[in-house]
C-alpha positions, 0 to 999 in steps of 0.5 A, spaced: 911 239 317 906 237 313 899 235 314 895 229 310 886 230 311 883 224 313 882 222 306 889 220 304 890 217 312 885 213 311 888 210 304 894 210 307 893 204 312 891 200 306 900 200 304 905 197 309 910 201 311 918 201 307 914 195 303 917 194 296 910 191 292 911 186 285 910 191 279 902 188 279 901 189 285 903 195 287 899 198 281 893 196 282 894 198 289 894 205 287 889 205 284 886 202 290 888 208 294 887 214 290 882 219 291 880 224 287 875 226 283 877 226 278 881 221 273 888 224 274 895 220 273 899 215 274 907 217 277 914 215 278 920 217 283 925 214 282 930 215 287 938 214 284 945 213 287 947 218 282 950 225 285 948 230 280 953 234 283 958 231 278 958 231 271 960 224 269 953 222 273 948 225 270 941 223 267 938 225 262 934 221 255 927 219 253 923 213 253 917 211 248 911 208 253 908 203 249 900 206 251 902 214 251 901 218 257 894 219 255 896 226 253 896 229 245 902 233 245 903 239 239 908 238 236 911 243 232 918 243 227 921 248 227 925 247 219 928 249 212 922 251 207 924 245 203 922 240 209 916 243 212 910 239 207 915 232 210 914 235 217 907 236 217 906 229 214 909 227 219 904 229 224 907 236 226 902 239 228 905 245 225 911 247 222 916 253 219 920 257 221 921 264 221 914 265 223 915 260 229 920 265 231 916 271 231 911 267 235 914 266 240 919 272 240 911 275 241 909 271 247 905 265 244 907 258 245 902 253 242 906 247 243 908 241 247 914 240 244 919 243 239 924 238 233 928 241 229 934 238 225 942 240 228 942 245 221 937 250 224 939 250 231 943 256 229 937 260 227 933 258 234 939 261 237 936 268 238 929 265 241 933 260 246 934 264 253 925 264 251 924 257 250 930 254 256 926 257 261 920 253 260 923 247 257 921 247 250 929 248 248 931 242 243 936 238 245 940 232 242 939 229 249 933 229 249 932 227 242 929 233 239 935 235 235 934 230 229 936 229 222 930 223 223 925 228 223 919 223 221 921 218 226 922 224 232 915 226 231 912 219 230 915 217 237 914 224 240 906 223 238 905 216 240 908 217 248 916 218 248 918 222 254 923 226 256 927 224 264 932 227 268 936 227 274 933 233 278 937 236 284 936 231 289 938 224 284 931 223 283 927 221 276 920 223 276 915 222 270 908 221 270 907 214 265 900 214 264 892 217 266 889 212 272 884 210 267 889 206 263 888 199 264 893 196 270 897 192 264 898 199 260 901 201 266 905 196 267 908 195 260 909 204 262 912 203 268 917 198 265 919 201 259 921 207 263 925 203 268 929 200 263 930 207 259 933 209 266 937 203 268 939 203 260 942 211 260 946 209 267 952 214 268 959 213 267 960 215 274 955 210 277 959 204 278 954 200 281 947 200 282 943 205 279 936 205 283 935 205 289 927 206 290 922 206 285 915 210 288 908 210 285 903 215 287 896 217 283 895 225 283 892 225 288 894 219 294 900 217 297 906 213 294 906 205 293 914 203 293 915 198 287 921 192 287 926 195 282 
């Protein structure tokens, strides 16, 4: 059983049970009932028909929040010599190869994401059972594997997230800091939404979302119309 202080019972009253508030609505209202000290962010669960049992309803794409995350992500590209200088105009904050390997063979993961081009995935074969565990492993379906290098980067460096479908049909992902402005996260919550339900599986084929629930790190959820 779990237990809540008296802080988070205190601002758990200002929300109507089984309740489905309008997006703005249901921002500022949790906002209104966080209570951490510090800024913290802005998350959703997206509760799903889809059964990951079955491979034909699987979920799992990117979505580009117009405001970011708030987070500065490091990027790293790991490709051919001839493209290193390109990627690192592009905004990697670091790129190469051979090296990158040593690195992380070593131990050493300074970075937030991983690209690369289809060509080099062979050569990230030996590191992947590394990279897998921690979920820096790039994939096509997360938009990591590209021949748009420069893009990629210049997406990933302006908010483009990664989601998917966790054991329990649900989609969770954090859509901005608690400081943004109710708009920003609005226009995030939105876009990730329409990322979910434009990525519907074959295998689904009715509704996709079932309940959409936001919640600030520290506070309960405010269940949002979807």
């Amino acid at each position: 059983m779990v237990f809540y202080g008296k802080k988070y019972k205190n601002v758990k009253s200002l929300i109507e049970a089984d309740k489905k508030y309008p997006v703005a609505e249901a921002v500022a209202l949790a906002k209104k009932v966080s209570y951490a000290k510090f800024g913290g962010s802005l998350n959703v669960a997206v509760k799903t028909y889809a059964d990951p049992k079955y491979n034909d309803q699987q979920i799992r794409s990117t979505a580009v929040l117009p405001h970011g995350t708030g987070k500065t992500l490091r990027v790293i590209a790991f490709v051919s010599d001839d493209m290193i200088a390109d990627a690192k105009k592009a905004g990697a904050d670091m790129a190469g190869n051979a090296e990158i390997i040593k690195d992380i063979e070593a131990g050493k993961f300074d970075f937030d994401v991983m690209v690369t081009t289809p060509d080099m995935m062979r050569d990230l074969a030996k590191v992947a059972k590394a990279l897998g565990p921690k979920g820096l492993m790039p994939s096509p379906k997360a938009g990591t594997v590209t021949q748009d290098l420069a893009a990629t980067i210049d997406e990933v460096k302006k908010g483009r997230i990664e989601f998917r479908l966790d054991k329990t049909g649900n989609v969770h992902a954090g859509i901005g800091k608690m400081s943004f402005t109710d708009e920003q996260l609005i226009d995030n919550l939105n876009a990730i939404i329409t990322a979910i339900n434009e990525n519907k599986p074959a295998g689904i084929k009715g509704k996709l979302i079932k309940k959409v629930v936001i919640s600030p790190t520290m506070g309960p959820g405010v269940q949002v119309e979807a």
